[in-house]
Gaussian input, Z-matrix of N, CA and C with variables (Angstrom, degrees):
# hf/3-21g

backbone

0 1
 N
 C     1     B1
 C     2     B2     1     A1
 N     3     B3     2     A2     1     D1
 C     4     B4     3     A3     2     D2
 C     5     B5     4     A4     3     D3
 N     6     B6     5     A5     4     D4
 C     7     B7     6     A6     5     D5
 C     8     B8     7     A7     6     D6
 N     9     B9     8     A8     7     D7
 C    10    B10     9     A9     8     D8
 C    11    B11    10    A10     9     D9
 N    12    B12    11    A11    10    D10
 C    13    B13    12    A12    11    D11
 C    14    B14    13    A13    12    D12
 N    15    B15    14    A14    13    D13
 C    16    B16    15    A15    14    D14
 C    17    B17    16    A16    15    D15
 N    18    B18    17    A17    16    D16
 C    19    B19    18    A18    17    D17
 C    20    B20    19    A19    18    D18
 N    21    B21    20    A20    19    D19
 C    22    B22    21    A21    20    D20
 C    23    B23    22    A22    21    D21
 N    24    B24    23    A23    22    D22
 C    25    B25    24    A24    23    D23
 C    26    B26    25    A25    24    D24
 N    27    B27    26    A26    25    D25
 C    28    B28    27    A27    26    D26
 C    29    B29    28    A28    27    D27
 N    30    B30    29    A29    28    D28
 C    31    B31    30    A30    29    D29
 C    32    B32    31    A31    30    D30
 N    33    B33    32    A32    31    D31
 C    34    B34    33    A33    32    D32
 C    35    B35    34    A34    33    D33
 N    36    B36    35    A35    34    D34
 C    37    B37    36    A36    35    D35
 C    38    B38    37    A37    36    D36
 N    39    B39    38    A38    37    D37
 C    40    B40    39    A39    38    D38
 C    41    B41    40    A40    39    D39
 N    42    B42    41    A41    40    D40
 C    43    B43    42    A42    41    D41
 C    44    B44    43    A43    42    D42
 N    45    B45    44    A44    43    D43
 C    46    B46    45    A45    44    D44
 C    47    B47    46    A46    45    D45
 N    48    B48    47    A47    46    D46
 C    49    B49    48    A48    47    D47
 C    50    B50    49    A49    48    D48
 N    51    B51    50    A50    49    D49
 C    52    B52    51    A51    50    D50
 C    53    B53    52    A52    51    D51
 N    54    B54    53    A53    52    D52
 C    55    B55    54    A54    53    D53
 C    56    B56    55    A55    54    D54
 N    57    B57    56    A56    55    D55
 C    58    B58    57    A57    56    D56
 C    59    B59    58    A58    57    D57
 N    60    B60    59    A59    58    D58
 C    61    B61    60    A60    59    D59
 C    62    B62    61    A61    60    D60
 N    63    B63    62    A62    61    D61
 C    64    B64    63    A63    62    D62
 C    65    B65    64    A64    63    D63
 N    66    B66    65    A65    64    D64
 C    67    B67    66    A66    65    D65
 C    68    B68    67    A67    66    D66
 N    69    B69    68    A68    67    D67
 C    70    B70    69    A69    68    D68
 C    71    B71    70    A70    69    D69
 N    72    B72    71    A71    70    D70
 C    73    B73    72    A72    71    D71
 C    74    B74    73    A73    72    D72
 N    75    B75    74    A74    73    D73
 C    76    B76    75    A75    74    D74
 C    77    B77    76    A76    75    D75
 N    78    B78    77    A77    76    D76
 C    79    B79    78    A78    77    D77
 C    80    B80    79    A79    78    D78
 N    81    B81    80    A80    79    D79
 C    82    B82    81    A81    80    D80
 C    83    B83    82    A82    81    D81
 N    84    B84    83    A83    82    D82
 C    85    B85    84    A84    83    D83
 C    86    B86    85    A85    84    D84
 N    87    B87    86    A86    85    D85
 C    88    B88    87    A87    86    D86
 C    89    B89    88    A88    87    D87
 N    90    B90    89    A89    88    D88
 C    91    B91    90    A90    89    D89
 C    92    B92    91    A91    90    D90
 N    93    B93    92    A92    91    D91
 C    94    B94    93    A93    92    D92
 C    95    B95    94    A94    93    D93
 N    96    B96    95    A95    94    D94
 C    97    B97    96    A96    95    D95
 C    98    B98    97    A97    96    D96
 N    99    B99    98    A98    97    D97
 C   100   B100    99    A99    98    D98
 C   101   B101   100   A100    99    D99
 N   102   B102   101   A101   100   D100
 C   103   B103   102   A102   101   D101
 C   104   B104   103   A103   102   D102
 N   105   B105   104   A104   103   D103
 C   106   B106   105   A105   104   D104
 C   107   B107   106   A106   105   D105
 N   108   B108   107   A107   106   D106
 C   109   B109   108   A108   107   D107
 C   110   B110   109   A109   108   D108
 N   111   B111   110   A110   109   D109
 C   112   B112   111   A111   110   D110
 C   113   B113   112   A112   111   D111
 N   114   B114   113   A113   112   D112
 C   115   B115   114   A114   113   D113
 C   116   B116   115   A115   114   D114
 N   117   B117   116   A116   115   D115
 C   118   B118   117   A117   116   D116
 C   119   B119   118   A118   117   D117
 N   120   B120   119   A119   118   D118
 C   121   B121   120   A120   119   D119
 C   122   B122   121   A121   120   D120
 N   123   B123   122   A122   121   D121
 C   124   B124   123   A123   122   D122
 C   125   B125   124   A124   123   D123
 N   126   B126   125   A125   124   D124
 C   127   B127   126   A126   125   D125
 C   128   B128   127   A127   126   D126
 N   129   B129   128   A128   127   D127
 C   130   B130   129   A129   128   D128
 C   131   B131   130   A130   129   D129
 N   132   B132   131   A131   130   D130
 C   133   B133   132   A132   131   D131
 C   134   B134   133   A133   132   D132
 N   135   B135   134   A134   133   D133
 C   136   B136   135   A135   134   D134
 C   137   B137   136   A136   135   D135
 N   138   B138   137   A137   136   D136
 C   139   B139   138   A138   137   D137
 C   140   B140   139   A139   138   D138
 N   141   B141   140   A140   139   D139
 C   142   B142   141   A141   140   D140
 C   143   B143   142   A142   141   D141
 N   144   B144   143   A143   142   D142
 C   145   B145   144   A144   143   D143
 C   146   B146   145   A145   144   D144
 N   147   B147   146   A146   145   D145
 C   148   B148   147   A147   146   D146
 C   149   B149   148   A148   147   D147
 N   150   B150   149   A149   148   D148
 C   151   B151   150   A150   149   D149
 C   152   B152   151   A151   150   D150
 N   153   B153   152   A152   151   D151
 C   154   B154   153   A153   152   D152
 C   155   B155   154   A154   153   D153
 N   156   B156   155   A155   154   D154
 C   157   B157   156   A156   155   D155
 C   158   B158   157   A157   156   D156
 N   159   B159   158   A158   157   D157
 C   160   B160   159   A159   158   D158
 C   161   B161   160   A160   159   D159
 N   162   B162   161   A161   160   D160
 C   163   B163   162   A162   161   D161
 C   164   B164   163   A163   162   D162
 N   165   B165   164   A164   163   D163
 C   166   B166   165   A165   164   D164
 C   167   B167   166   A166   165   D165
 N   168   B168   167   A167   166   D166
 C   169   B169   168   A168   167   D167
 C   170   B170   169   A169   168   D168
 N   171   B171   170   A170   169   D169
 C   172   B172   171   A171   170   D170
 C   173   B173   172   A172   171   D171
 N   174   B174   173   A173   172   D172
 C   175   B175   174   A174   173   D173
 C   176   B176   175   A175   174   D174
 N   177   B177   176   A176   175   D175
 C   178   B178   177   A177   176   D176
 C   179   B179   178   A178   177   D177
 N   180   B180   179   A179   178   D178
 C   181   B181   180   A180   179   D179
 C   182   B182   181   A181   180   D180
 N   183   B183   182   A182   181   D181
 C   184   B184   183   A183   182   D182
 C   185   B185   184   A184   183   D183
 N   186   B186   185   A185   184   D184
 C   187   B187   186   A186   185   D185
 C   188   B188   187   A187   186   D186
 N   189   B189   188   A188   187   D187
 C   190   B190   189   A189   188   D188
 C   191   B191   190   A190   189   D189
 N   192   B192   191   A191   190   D190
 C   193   B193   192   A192   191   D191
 C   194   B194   193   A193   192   D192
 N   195   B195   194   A194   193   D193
 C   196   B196   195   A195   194   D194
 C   197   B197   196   A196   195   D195
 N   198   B198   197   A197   196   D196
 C   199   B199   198   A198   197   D197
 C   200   B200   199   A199   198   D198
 N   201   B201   200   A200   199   D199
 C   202   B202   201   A201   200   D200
 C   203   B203   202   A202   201   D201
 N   204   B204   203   A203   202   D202
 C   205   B205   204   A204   203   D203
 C   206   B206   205   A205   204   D204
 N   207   B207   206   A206   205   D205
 C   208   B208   207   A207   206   D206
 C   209   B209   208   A208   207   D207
 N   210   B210   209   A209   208   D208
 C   211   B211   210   A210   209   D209
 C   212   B212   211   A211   210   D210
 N   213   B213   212   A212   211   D211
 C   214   B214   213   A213   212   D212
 C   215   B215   214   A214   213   D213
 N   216   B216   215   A215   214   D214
 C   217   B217   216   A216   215   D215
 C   218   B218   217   A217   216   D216
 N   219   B219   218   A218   217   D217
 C   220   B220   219   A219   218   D218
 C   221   B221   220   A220   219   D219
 N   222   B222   221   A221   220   D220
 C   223   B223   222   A222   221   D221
 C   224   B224   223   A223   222   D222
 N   225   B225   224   A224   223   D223
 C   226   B226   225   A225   224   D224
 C   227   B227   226   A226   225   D225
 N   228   B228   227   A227   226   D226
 C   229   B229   228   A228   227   D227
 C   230   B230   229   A229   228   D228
 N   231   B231   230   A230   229   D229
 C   232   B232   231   A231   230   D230
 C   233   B233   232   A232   231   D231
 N   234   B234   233   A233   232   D232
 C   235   B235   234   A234   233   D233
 C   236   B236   235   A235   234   D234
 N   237   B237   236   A236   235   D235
 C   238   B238   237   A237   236   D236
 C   239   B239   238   A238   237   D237
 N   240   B240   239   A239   238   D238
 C   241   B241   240   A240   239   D239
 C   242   B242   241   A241   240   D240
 N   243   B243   242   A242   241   D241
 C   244   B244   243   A243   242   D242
 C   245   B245   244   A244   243   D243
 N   246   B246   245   A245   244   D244
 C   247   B247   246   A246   245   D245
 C   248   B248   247   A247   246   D246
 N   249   B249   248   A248   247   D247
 C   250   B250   249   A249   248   D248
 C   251   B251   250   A250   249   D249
 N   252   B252   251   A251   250   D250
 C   253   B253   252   A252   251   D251
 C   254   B254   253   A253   252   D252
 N   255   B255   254   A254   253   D253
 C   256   B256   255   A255   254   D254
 C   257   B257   256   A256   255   D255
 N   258   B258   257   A257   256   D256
 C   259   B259   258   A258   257   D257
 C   260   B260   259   A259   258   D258
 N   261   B261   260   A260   259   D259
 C   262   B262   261   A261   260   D260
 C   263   B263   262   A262   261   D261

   B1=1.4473
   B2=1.5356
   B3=1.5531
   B4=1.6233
   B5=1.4584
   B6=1.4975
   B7=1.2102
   B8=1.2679
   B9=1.3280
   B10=1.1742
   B11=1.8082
   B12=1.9991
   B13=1.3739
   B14=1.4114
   B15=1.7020
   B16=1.1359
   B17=1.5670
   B18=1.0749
   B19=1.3121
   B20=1.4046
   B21=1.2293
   B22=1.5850
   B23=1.2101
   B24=1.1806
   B25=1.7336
   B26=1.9133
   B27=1.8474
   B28=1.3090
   B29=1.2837
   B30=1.4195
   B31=1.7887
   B32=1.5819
   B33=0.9933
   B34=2.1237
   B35=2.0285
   B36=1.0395
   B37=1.6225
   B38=2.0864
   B39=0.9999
   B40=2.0158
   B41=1.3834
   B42=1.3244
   B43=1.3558
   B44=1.8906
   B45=1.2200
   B46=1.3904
   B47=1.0863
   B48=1.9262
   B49=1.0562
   B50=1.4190
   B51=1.2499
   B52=1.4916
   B53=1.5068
   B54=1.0810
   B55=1.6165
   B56=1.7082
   B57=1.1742
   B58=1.5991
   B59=1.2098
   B60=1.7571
   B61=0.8271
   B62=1.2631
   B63=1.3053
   B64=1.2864
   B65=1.6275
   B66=0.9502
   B67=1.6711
   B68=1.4151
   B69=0.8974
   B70=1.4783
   B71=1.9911
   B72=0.9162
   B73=1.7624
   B74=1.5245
   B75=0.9116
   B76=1.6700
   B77=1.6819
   B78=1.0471
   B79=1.7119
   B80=1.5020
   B81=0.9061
   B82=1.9429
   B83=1.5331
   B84=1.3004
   B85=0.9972
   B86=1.4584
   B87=1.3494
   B88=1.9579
   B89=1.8344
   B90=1.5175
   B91=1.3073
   B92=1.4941
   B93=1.7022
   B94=1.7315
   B95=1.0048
   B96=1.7820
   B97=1.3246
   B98=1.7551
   B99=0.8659
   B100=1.8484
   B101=2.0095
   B102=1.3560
   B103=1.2416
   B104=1.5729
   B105=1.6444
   B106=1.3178
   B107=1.7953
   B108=1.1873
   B109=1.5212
   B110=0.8772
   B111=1.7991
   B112=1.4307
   B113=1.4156
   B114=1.0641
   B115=2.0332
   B116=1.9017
   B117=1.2099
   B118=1.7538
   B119=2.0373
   B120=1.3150
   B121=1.5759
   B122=1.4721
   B123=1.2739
   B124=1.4827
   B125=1.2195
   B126=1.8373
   B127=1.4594
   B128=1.4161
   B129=1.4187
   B130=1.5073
   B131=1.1291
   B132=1.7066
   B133=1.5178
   B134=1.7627
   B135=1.5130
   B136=1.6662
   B137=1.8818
   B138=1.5506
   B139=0.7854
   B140=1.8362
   B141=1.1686
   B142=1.8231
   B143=1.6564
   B144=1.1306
   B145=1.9711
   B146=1.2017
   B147=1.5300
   B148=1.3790
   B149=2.1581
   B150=1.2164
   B151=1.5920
   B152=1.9310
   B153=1.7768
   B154=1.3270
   B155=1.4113
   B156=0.8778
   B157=1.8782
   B158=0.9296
   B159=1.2905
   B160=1.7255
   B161=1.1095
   B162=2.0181
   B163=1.3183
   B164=1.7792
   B165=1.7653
   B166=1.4971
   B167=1.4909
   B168=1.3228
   B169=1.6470
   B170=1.7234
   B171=1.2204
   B172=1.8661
   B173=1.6608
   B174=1.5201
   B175=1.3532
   B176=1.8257
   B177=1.1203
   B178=1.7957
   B179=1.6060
   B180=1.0292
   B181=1.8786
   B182=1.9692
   B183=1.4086
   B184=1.6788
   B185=1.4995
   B186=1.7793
   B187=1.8498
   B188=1.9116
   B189=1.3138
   B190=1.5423
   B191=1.6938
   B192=1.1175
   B193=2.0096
   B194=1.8790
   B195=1.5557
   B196=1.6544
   B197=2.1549
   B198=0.7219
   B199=1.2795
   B200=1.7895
   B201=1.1406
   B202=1.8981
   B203=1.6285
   B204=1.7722
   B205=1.3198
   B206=1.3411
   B207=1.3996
   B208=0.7663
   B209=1.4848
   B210=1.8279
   B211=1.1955
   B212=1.1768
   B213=1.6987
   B214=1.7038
   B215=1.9175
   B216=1.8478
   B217=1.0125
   B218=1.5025
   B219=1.2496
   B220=1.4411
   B221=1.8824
   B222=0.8741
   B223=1.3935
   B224=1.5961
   B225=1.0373
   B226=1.2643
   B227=1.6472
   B228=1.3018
   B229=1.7227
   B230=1.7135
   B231=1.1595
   B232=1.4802
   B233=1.7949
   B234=1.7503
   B235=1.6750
   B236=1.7151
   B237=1.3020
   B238=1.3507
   B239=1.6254
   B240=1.3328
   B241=1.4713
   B242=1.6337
   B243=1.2928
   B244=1.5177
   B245=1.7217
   B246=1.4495
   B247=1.7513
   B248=1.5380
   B249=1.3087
   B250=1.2287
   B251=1.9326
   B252=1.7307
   B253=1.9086
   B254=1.4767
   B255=1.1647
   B256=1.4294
   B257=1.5309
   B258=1.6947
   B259=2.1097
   B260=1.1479
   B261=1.7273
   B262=1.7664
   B263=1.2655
   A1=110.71
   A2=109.52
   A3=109.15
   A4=124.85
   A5=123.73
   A6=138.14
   A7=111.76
   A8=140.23
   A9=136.15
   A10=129.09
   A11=101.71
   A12=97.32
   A13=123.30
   A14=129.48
   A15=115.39
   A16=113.71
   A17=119.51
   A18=138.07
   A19=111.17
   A20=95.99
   A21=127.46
   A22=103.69
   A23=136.21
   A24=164.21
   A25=82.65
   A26=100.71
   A27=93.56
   A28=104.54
   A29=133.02
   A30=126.13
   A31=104.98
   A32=113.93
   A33=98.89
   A34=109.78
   A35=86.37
   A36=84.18
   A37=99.64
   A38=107.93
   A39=97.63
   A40=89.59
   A41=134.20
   A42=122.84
   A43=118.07
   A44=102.35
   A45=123.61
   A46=115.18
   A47=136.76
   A48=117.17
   A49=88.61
   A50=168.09
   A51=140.93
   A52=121.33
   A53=119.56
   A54=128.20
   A55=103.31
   A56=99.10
   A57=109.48
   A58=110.07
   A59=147.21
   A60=146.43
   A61=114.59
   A62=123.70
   A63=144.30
   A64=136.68
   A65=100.43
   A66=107.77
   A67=95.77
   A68=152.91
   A69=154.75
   A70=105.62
   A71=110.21
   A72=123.08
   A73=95.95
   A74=136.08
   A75=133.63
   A76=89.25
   A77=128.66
   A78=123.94
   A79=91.18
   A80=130.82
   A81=107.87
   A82=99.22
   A83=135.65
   A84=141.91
   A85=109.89
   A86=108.52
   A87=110.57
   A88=83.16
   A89=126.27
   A90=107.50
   A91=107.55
   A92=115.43
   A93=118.73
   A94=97.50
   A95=139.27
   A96=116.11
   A97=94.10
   A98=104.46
   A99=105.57
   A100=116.19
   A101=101.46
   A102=108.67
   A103=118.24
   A104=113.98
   A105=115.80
   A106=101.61
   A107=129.60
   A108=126.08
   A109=109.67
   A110=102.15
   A111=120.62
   A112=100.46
   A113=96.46
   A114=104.69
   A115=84.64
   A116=118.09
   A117=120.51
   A118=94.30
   A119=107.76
   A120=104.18
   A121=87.66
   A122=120.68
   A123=124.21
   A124=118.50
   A125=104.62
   A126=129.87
   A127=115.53
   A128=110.48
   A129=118.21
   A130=97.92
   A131=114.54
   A132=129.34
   A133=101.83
   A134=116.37
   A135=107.37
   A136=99.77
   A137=114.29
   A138=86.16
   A139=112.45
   A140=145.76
   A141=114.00
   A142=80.90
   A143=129.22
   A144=113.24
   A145=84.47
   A146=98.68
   A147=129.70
   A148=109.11
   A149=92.44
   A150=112.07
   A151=95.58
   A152=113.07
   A153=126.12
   A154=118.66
   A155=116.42
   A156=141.09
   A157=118.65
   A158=112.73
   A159=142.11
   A160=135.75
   A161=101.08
   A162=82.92
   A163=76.55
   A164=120.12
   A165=120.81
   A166=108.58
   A167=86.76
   A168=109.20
   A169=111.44
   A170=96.11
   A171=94.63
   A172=100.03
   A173=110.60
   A174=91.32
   A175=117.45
   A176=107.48
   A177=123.64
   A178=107.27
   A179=126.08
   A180=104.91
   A181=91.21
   A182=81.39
   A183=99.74
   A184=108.88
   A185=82.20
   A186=104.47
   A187=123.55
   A188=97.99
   A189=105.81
   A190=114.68
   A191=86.87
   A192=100.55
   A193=105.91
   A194=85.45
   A195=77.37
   A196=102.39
   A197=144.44
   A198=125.52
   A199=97.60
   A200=110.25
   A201=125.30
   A202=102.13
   A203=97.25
   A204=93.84
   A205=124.20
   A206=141.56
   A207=146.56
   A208=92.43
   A209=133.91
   A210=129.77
   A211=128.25
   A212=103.98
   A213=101.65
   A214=75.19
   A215=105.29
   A216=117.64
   A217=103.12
   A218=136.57
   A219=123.22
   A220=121.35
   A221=129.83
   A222=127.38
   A223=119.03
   A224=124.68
   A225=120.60
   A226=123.78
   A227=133.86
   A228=115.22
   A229=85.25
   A230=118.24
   A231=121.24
   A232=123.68
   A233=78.57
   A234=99.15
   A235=109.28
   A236=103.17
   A237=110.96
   A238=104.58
   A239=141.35
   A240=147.72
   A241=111.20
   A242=94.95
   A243=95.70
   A244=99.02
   A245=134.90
   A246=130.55
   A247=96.71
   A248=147.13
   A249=137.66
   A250=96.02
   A251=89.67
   A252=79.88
   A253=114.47
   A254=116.55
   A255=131.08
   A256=96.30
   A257=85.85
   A258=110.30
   A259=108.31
   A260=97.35
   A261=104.72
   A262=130.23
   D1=-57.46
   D2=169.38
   D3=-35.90
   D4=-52.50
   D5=161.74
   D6=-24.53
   D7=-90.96
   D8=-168.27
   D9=-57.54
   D10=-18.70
   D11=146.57
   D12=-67.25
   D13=-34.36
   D14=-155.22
   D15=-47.31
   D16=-35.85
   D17=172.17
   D18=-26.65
   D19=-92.32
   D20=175.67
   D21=-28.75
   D22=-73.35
   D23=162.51
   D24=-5.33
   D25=-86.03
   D26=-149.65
   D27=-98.08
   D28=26.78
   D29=131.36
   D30=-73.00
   D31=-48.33
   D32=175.55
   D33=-50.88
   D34=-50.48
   D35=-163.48
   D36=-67.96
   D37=-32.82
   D38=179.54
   D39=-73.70
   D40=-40.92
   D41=-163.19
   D42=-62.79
   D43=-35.19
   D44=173.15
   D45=-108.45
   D46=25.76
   D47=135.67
   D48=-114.31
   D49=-2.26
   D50=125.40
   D51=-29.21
   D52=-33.72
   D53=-174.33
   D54=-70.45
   D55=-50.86
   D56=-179.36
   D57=-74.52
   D58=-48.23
   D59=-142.57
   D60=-126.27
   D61=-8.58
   D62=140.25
   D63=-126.52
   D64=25.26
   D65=173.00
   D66=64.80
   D67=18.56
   D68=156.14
   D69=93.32
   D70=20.52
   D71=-177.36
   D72=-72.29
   D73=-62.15
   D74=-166.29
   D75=-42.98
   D76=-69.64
   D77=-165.72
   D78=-81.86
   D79=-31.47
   D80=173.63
   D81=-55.74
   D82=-68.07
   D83=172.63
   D84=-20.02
   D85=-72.74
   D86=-141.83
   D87=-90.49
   D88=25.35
   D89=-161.71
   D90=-103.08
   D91=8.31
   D92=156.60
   D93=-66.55
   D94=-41.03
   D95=-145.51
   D96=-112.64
   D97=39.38
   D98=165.72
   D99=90.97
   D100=1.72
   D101=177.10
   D102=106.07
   D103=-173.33
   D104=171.75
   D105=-64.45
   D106=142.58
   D107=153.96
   D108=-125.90
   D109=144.12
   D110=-176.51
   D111=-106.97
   D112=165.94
   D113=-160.71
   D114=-149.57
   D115=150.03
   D116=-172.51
   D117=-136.70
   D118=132.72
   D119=-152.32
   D120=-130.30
   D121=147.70
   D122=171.45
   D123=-94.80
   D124=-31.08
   D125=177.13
   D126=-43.12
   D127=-47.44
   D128=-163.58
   D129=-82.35
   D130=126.93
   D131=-168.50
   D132=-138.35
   D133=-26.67
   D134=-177.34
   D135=-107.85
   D136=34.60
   D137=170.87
   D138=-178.87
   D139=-174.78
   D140=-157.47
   D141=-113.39
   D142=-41.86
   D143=179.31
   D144=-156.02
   D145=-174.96
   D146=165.90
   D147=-139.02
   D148=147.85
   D149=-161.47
   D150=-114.20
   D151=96.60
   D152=150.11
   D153=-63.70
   D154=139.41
   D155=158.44
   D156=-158.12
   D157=127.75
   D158=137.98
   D159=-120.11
   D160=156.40
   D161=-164.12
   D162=-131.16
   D163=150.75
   D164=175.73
   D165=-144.30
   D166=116.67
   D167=-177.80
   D168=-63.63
   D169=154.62
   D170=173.85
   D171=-146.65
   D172=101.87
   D173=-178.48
   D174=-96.40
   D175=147.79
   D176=-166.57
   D177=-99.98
   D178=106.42
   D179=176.03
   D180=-105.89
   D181=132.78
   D182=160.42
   D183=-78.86
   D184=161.08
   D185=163.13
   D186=-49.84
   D187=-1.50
   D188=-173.13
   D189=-120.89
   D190=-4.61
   D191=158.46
   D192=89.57
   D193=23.45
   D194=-167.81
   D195=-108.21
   D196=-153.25
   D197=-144.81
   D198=179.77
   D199=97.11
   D200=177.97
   D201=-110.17
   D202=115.30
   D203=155.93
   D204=-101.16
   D205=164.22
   D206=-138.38
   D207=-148.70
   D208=124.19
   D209=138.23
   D210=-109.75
   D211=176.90
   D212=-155.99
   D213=-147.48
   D214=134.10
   D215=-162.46
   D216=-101.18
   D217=135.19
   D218=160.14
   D219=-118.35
   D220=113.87
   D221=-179.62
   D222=-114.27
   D223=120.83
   D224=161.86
   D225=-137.70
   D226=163.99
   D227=-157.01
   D228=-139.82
   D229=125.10
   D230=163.32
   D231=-113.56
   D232=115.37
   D233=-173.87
   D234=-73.52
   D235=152.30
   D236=-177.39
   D237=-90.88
   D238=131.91
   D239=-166.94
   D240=-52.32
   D241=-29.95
   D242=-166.22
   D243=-93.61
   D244=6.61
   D245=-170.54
   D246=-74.92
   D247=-28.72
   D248=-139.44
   D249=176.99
   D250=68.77
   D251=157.62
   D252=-130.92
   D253=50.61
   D254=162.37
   D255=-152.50
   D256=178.02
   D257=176.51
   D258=-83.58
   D259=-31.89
   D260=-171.20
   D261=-58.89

């Protein structure tokens, strides 16, 4: 039963400490490419996650010689298995 909150749990909690701690821009940002994603790792043992970002430019030149880049945000945060395996 716990399992299928863990989820829930820690998309609420990045969502509302982005909201607080960045005005909610990290997921405005990465939100072409499907949002913040959380990924849950067994691997990670020295440490509670790790926090991905990128950012990839695409530049466009118009018929008028002028030159728009364009980025595309990606975020995802990988929790370590053992941060959250109870309610308690």
């Amino acid at each position: 039963m716990f399992e299928a909150q863990k989820q829930t749990i820690a998309e609420l909690f990045v969502r509302e400490l982005d909201n607080r701690v960045c005005g909610g821009e990290v997921q405005r940002l990465a939100s072409t490419t499907g949002g913040i994603k959380l990924e849950w790792s067994k691997k990670l043992n020295s440490t509670a996650g790790r926090a991905h970002w990128r950012r990839e430019g695409t530049k466009m030149c118009g018929e008028d010689g002028t030159t728009t880049t364009t980025y595309i945000h990606t975020a995802s945060i990988e929790l370590a298995e053992k941060v959250i395996d109870n309610e308690g």
